[in-house]
N, C-alpha and C positions, 0 to 999 in steps of 0.2 A: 307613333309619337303622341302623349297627352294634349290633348285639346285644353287650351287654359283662356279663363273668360276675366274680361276685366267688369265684370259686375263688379262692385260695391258691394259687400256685405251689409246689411242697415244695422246700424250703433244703437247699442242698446242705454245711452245716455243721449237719444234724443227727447225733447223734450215729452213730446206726446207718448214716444216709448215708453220712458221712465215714468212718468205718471201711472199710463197703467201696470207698469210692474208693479209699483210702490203700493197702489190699490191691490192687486192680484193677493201682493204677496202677505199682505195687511191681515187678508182674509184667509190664506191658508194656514199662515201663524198659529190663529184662534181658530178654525178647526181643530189643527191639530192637537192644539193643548186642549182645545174639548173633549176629543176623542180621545187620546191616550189617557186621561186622569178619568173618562167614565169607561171605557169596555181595554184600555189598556194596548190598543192597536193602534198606527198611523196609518193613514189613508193615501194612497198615493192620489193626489190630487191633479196631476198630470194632465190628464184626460180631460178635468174640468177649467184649464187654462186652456186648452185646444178647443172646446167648445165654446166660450165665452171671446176669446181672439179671431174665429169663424161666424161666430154671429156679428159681430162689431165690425167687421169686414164688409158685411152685408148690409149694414146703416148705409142709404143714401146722400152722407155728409163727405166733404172733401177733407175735414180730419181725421176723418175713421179710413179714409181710401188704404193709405200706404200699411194696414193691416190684412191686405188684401194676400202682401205677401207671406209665403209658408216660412222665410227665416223669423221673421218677426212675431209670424204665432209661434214658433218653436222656442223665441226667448221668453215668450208669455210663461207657456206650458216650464220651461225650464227654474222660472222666475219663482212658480206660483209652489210646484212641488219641491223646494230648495227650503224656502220657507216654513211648510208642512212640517217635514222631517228634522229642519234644525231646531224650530221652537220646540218639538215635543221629543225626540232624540235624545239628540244633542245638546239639549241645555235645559230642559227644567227638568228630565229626569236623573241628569248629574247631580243638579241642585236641590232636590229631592234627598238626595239621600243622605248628608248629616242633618237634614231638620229632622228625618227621620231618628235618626240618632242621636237628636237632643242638643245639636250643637246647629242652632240657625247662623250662628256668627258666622258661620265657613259658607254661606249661600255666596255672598262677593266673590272672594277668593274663589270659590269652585264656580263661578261664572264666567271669572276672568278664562280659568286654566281650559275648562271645557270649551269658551269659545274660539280660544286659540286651537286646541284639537281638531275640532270643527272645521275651521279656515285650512291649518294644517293639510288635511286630508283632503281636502276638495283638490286643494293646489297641487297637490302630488297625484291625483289622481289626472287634475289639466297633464302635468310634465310625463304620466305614463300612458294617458290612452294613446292608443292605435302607435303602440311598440307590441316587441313581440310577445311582452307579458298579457298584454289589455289591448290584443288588438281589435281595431275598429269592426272587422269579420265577426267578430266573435258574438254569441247570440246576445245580451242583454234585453232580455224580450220586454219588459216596460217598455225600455227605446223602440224598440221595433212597432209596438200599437203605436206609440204616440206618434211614430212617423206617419205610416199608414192611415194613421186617422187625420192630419193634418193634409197628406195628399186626398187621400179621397176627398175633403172639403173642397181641397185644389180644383182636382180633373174631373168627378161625378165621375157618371160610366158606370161600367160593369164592376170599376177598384169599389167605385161607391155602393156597389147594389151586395156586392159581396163582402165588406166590412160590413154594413148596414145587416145584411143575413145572421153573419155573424154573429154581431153582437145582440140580437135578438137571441140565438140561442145563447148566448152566454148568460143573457137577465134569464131567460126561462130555466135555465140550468143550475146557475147559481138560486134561484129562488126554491127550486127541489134540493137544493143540499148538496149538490155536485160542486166540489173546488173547480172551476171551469179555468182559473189562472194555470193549474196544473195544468189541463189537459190543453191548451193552448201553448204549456212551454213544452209539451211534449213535441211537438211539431217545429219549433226551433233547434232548440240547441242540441249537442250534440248528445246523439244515440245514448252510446255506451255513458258518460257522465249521467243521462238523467238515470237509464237504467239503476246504478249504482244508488242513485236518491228514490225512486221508488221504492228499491228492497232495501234501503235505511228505513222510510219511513214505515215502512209493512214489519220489518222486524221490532221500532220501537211501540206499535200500535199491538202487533200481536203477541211477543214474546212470553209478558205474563199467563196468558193464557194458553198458550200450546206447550212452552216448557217449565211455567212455574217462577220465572226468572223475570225479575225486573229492572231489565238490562240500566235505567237509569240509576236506581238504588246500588248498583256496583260500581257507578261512572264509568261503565264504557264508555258510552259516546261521548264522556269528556276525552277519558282516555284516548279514544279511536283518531279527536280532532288535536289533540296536542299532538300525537306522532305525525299526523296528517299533516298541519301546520307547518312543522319545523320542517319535514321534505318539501312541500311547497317552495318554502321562504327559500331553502337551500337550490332548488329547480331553476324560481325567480333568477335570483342572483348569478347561473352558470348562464342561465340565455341573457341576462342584462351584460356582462360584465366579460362573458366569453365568447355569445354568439352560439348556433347552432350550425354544426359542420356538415350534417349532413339533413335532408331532409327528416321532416318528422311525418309518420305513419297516417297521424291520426287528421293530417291536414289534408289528405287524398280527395274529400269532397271538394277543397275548395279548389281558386286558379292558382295558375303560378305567380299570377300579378298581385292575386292575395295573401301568398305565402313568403312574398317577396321583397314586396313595397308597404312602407309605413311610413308616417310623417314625424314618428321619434325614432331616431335608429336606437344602435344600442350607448355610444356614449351618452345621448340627452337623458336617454332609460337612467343610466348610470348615476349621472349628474342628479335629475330629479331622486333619484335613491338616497342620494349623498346629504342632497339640502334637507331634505327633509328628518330624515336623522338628526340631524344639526338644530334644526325646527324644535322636534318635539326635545330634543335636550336642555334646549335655554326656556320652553314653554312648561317642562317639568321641571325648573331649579327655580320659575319665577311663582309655581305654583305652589312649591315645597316652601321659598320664603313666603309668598304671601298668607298660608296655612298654615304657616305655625312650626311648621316639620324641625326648620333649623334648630328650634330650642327642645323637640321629643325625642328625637333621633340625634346619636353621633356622628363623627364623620363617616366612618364608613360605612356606618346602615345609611346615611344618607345618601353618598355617593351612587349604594347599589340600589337604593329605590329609585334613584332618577336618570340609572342606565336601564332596570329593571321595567319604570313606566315607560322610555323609550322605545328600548328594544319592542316588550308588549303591544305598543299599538302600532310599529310595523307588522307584526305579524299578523296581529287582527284584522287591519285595516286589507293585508292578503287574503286570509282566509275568509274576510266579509267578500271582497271584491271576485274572490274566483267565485264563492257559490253563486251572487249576486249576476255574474259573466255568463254563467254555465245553465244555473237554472233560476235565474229571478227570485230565488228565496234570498235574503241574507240572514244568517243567526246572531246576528250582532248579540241579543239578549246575553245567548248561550257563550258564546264566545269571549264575553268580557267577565262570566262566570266561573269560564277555566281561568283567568289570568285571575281573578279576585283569590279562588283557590291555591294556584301556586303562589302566590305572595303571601297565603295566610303562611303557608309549610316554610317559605322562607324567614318567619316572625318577625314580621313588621306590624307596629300595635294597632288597633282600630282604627284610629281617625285618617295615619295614612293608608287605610287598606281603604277606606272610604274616598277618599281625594283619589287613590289608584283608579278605584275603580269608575268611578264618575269619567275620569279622564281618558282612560282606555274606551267608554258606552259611547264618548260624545262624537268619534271619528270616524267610526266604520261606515253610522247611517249616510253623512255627509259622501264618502267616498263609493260606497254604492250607487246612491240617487246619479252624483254625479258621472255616473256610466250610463246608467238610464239617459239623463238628458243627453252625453256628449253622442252617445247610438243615435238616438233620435238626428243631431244635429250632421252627423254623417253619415248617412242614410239622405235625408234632407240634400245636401251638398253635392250629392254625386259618388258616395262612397270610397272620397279620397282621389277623385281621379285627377281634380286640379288640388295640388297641394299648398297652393298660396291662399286659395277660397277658403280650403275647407280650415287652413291654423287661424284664416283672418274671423272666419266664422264662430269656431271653438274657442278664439278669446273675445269674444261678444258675448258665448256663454258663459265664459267664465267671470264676467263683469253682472251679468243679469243673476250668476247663483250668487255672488256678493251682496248686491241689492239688498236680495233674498232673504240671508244671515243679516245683513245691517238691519231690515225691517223685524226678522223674528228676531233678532236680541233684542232690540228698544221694543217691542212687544209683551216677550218675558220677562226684562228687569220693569215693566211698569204695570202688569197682573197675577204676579206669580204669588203672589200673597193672596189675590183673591181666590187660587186653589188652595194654595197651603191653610188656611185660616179656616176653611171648611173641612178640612180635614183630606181632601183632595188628589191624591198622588197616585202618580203611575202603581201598578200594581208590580211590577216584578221589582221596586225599589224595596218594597217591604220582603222581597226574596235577597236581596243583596244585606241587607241590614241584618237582616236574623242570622244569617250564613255569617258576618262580621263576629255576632255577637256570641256563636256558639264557640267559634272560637275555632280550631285548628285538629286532625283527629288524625295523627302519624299514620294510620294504615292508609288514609290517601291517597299517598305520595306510590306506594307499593301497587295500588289498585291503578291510577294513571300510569305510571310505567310499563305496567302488564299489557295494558291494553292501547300503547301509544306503539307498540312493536309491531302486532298488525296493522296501525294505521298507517304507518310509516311504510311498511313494506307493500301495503294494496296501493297507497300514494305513489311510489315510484317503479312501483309494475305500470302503470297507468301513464306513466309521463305528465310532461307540466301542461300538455294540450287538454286531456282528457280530465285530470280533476279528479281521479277514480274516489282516492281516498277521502278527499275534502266534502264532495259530496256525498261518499256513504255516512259520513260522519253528520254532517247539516240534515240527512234524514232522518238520522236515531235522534236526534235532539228536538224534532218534534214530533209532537201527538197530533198525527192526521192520521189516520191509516187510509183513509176514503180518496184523501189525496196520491197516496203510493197507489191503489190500483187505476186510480184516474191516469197517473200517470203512464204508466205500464201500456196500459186499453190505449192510449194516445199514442205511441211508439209504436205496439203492433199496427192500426189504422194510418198511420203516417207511413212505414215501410212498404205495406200492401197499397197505396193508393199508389205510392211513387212507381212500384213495380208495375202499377197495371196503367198511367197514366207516362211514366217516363219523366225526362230532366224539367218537362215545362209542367211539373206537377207542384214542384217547390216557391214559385211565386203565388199559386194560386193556395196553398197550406198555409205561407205565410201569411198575407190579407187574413183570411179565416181565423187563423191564431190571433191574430191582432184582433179581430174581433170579439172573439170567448173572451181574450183577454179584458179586454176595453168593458165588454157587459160584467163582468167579474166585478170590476172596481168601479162599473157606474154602480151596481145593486150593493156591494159593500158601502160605500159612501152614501149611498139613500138609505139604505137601512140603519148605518150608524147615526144619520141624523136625524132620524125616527126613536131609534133608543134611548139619545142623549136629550129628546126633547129640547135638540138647539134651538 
């Protein structure tokens, strides 16, 4: 029988809380728009809400005491990188992109619609974790350091001396050029899924050179993730909606109480599925009026672009969240690239391929992050084991990512001119503008279908546990290659340890992983604010 605690979860609107979110998140904001408009990357800033909520803990004052607790660094750390990712994300790189194309008057309008994206996605992510799509077992490895490093602050010990190890190799690693985030997810998530993204990424790193072939100039890996994609969405939908009748194969590592017990069944899965459709449909018809659309568009091109932006960022918002699940990467970039593409073939004119695509960029980062922190927060909790803690806990988080988006929007709409005006912006915004502006190239549509048939079919050889397809796809879509054999080297060294150490080898991998990871994104975050001369 569940042992259940009548602790109090601590509200993340108390006042000395709030405060320091409200600071946290002040400051993660403006990193972020720092960084993404000079090296064009966000930071996951996670890690540096965990350390600054641990030191503050450590102040010998009686209002710094009650930060002592681990939920309450966890709303920090939740608060601080919500922030991050929304300001630079999800809303000044939507808003980006018709100045870039000449039309600043649409900056409003595309602030409104992206922020509703944003909020959209977080919420449907609150209404799906820990069901059977986005269960809480599932790796989320940001989640998993952040946990780990907020315990170890906890307990000290050997958790401490071995995070602490850790994450020294991870600065020393990362500072030689090793992707250390890589070889740290290798040791989480699941086997066969990363395998899959390792030889993604080895194939788009080497292809040109061993066959000639430069698998991106054909759009495969567009290709590879639309087929990918739409099996996903289709997988989602039988386990939200039908349930699984029999067990699944690829769940044999975990318990039975993990393949079993969830805090969303599958009606709430369903329910959250439903609302939020409903969501982005009234947040796409209010964006389409306030953009101008109703007077470019007729009826029925309007109709189909604001089923067209709907539908799209459910799928994204899937295909950001399982890579995001499975291996800590998400392609949000890529992924709102394919949807910019299919909506060019379906001709719809630039300015809504501009509002499309803004609106589809601004949701996935939100709905990723937000696995990150909700991992973290159940992990934290007990792993679901009391299920009244851990939904009272997981809506504390979902008040402290609020915050979070309340502080980076009043953030962006009061400096977003001070990047634009210097000429400023995100870099892959001037890949979505030019891609607008070349305009539509019928062989496309021939080249994604080609290559949407094998995604489609390595996706559902794989099942909706494993990811196969999703993640060989999120491989090809980046240029790492250093990262695919990092990977690879981490999976063989994770299997051989386990075999020679046995079951109690996987706590002690995990700590470690938490650590490479954790020194990953301390040395990226110091080095980026060395580049940017913040």
């Amino acid at each position: 029988m569940t042992t259940r605690t009548k602790t109090k979860h601590p509200r993340a609107f108390e006042p000395a809380t709030l405060a320091l979110l409200v600071v946290c998140a002040a400051v993660g904001a403006v990193i972020g728009l720092q960084i993404i408009t000079t090296l064009g990357v966000t930071p996951n800033t996670a890690l540096i809400g965990v350390l600054v909520a641990v030191a503050l803990s450590r102040v010998p004052l009686a209002v710094l005491r009650p930060f002592r607790s681990v939920h309450r660094q966890n709303l920090v750390q939740s608060t601080i990188s919500t922030a991050t990712f929304a300001a630079a994300n999800s809303l000044l790189l939507p808003i980006a992109i018709p100045v870039v194309l000449g039309r600043p008057g649409l900056v409003w309008p595309m602030l409104i619609g992206a922020g509703l994206a944003m909020l959209i996605d977080f919420v449907m992510l609150y209404w799906l974790f820990d069901s059977k799509v986005f269960p809480g077992s599932g790796a989320w490895p940001p989640g998993v350091a952040a946990a780990e490093a907020i315990k170890a602050g906890d307990e000290g010990g050997k958790r401490a001396a071995l995070l602490g190890a850790g994450t020294a190799v991870g600065l020393l690693g990362s500072w030689l050029g090793v992707p250390m985030s890589a070889f740290g997810v290798a040791f989480i998530g699941n086997v066969v899924a990363l395998t899959m993204f390792g030889v993604g990424l080895l194939a788009r790193g080497y292809s040109a050179d061993l066959f000639g072939v430069d698998i991106a100039a054909h759009y495969i890996p567009h290709g590879l993730m639309v087929g990918a994609g739409l099996v996903a969405l289709i997988q989602a939908l039988v386990v939200v909606f039908r349930g699984r009748r029999t067990p699944d194969p690829a769940d044999s590592t975990e318990s039975t109480a993990e393949r079993t017990t969830y805090t969303r069944d599958d009606s709430a899965a369903g329910r959250g599925l439903g609302r939020g459709f409903v969501l982005y449909v009234g947040a796409a018809i209010l964006l389409a009026i306030t953009g101008g659309l109703v007077g470019d568009l007729g009826f029925g091109e309007l109709v189909l672009w604001v089923l067209y932006a709907a539908v799209s960022c459910i799928i994204a918002e899937f295909i950001v969240g399982l890579s995001a699940m499975h291996s800590g990467w998400f392609p949000s970039f890529a992924t709102s690239l394919i949807f910019l593409t299919i909506g060019m073939l379906l001709g719809f004119p630039p300015i809504a391929l501009a509002l499309l695509v803004g609106f589809i960029a601004a949701g996935g980062p939100a709905f990723a992050d937000a696995g990150y922190d909700f991992k973290a927060g159940w992990l934290l909790r007990g792993r679901g084991s009391d299920p009244a803690f851990e939904l009272a806990g997981r809506r504390q988080q979902l008040f402290a990512g609020v915050i979070g988006m309340a502080v980076a929007g009043a953030v962006v709409a009061l400096t977003y001119h001070v990047y634009f005006d210097r000429d400023l912006f995100p870099p892959i915004v001037q890949v979505y503008a030019k891609t607008i502006q070349a305009g539509a190239d019928q062989d496309l549509i021939g080249k994604l279908l080609l290559w949407a048939v094998p995604g489609a079919i390595i996706q559902a050889l794989g099942g909706a546990k494993r990811q196969m397809g999703i993640l060989l796809a999120t491989g090809t879509l980046i240029v790492n290659p250093i990262a695919g054999w990092t990977v690879l080297a981490g999976i063989v060294l994770r299997v051989a340890y386990r075999r020679w150490k046995g079951p109690e080898a996987e706590s002690q991998m995990t700590i470690a992983a938490a650590g490479f990871i954790a020194g990953d994104a301390l040395w990226g975050f110091g080095n980026s604010l060395v580049k940017t001369k913040f």
